[in-house]
LUMKE-813204 format. One record per residue (C-alpha): residue number from 0; residue in one letter; chain; x, y, z. Coordinates in steps of 0.1 Angstrom, whole numbers, plus 2048, in hexadecimal, padded with zeros to 3 digits. Layout:
<rs>
<NUM, "A", "A", <X, Y, Z>> ...
</rs>
This chain:
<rs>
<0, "X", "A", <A02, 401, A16>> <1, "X", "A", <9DE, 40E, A1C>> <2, "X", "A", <9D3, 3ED, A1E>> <3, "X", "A", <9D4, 3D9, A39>> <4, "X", "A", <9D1, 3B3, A49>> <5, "X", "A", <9B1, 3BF, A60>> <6, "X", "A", <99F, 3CD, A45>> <7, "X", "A", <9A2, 3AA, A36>> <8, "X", "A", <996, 39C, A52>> <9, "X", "A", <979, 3B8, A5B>> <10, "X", "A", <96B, 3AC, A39>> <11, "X", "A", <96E, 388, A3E>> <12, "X", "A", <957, 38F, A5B>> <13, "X", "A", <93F, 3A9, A4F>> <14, "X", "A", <93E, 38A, A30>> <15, "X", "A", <93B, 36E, A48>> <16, "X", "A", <91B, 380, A57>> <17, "X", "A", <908, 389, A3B>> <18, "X", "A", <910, 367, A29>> <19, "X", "A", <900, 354, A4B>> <20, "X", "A", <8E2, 36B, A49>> <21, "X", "A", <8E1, 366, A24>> <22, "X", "A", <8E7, 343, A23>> <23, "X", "A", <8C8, 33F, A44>> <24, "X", "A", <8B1, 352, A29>> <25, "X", "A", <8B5, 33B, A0F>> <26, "X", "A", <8B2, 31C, A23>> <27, "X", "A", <88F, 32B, A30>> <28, "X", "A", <884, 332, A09>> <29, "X", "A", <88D, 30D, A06>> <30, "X", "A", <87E, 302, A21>> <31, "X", "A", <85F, 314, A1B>> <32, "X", "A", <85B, 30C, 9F4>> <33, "X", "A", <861, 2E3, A00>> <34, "X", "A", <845, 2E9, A18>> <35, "X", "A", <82E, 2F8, 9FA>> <36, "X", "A", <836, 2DA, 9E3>> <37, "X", "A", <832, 2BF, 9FC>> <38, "X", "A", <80F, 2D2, A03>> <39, "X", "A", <807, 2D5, 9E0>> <40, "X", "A", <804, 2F9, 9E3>> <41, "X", "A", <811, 303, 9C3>> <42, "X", "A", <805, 320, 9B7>> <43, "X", "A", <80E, 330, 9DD>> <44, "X", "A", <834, 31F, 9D5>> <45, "X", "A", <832, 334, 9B6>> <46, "X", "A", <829, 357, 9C5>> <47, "X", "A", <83F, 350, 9E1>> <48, "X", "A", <85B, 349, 9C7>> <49, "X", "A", <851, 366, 9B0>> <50, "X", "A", <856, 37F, 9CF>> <51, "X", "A", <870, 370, 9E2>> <52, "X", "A", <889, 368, 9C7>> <53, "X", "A", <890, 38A, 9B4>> <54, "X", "A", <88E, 39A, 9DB>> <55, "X", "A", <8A8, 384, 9E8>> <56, "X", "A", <8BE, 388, 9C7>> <57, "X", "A", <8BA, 3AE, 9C5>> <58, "X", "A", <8C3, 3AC, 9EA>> <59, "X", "A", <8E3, 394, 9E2>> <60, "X", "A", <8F1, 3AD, 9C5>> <61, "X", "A", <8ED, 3CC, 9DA>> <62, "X", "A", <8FB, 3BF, 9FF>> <63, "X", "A", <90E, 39E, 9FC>> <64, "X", "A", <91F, 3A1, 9D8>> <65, "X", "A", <931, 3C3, 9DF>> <66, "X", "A", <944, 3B9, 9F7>> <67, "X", "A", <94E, 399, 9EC>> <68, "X", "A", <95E, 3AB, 9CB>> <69, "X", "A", <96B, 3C3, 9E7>> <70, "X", "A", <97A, 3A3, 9F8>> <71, "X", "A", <98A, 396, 9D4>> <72, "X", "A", <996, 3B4, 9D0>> <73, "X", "A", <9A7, 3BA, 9F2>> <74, "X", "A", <9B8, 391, 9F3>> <75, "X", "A", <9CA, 397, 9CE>> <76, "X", "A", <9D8, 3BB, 9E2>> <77, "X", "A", <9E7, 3A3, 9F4>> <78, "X", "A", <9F0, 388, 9E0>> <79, "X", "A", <9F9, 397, 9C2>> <80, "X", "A", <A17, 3A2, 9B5>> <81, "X", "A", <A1B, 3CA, 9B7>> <82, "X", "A", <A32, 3E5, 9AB>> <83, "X", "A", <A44, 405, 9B5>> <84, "X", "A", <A42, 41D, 9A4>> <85, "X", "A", <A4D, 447, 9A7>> <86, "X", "A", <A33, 45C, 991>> <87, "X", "A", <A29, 47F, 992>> <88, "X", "A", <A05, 488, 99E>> <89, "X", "A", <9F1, 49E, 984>> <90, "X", "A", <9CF, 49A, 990>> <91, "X", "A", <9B1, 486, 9A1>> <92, "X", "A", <992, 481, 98C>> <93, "X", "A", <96F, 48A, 99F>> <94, "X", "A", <95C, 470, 994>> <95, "X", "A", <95F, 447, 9A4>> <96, "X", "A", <967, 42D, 989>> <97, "X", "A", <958, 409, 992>> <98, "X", "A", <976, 3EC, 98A>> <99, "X", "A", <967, 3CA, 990>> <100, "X", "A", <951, 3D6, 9A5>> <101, "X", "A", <966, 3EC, 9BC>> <102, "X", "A", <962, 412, 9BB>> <103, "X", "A", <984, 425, 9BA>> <104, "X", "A", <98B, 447, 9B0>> <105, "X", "A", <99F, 44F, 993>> <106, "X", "A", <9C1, 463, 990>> <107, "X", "A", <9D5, 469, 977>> <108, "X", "A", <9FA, 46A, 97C>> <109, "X", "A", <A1D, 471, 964>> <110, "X", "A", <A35, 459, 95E>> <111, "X", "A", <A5B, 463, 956>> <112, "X", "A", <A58, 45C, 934>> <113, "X", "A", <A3C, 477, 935>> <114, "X", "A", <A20, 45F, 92D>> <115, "X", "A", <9FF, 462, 942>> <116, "X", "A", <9F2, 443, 954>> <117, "X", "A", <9D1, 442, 96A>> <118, "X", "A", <9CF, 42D, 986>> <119, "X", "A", <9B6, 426, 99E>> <120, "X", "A", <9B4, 432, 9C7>> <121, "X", "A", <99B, 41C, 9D5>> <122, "X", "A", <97E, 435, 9E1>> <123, "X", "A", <97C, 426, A08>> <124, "X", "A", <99A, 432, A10>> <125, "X", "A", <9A0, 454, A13>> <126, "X", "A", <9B2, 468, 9FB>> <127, "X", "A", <9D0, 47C, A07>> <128, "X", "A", <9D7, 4A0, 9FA>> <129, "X", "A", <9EA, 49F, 9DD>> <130, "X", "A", <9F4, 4BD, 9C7>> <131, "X", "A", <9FA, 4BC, 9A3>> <132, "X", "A", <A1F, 4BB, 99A>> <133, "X", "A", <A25, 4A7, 9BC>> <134, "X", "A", <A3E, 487, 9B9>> <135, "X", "A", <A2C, 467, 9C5>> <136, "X", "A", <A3C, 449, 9CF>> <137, "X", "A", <A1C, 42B, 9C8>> <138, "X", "A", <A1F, 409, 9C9>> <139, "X", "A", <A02, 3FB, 9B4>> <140, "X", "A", <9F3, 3DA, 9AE>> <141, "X", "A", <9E4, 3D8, 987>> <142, "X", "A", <9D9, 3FC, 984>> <143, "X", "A", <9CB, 403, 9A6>> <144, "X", "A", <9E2, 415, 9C4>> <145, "X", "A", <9E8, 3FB, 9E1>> <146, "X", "A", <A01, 413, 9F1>> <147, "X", "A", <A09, 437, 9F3>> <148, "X", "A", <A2F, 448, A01>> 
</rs>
């Protein structure tokens, strides 16, 4: 499996950290806007609010949220129920597809009955070199590739 415990727990750090610094952001805004009521500096409350909100959001979506879906991702790899499978490699797409927020890269595989199925490589891990016609054995979790013999 290309997955393993420590990158688990790598992420549950790298999560832990930017929750804390998150979290010490927030509790400043609120702070700060309590401070603004109590002095009955509204309209300051407002512009502070009117700047600081869509910042701190805009910042939330592009460094904090990625990783968390990274993180749901990575705990159902382990928790789910997965499935071996021997299919015949015909060839990798170029382009990243974005599945619940997690990039992967796309390839498309054979089946014995003939039928073509695309699953999904997730795109931080590097991608061995594969050739078309070449027998895979995958274990795979939904339709993304957890393992690789």
């Amino acid at each position: 499996m290309h997955y393993s415990r420590e990158d688990l727990d790598r992420l549950n750090r790298e999560l832990k950290k930017k929750g804390v610094l998150f979290g010490v952001v927030l509790a400043l805004y609120i702070a700060l806007s309590v401070y603004f009521v109590i002095a009955r500096l509204q309209l300051l409350c407002t512009i502070v609010s009117l700047i600081v909100l869509p910042v701190y959001f805009f910042l939330f979506a592009v460094f904090l949220l990625p990783p968390i879906r990274y993180h749901r991702f990575l705990r159902d790899v382990f928790e789910a129920r997965r499935h071996e499978r021997e299919l015949v490699f015909l060839r990798s797409e170029p382009d990243a597809d974005v599945r619940d927020g997690v990039r992967f890269r796309p390839i498309i595989v054979l089946d014995e009955d003939g039928f073509e199925h695309r699953l999904y490589w997730d795109e931080l891990k590097p991608l061995p070199p594969l050739e078309e016609g070449q027998k895979l054995k995958l274990t795979t979790f939904g339709q993304s590739i957890v393992a690789l013999d």
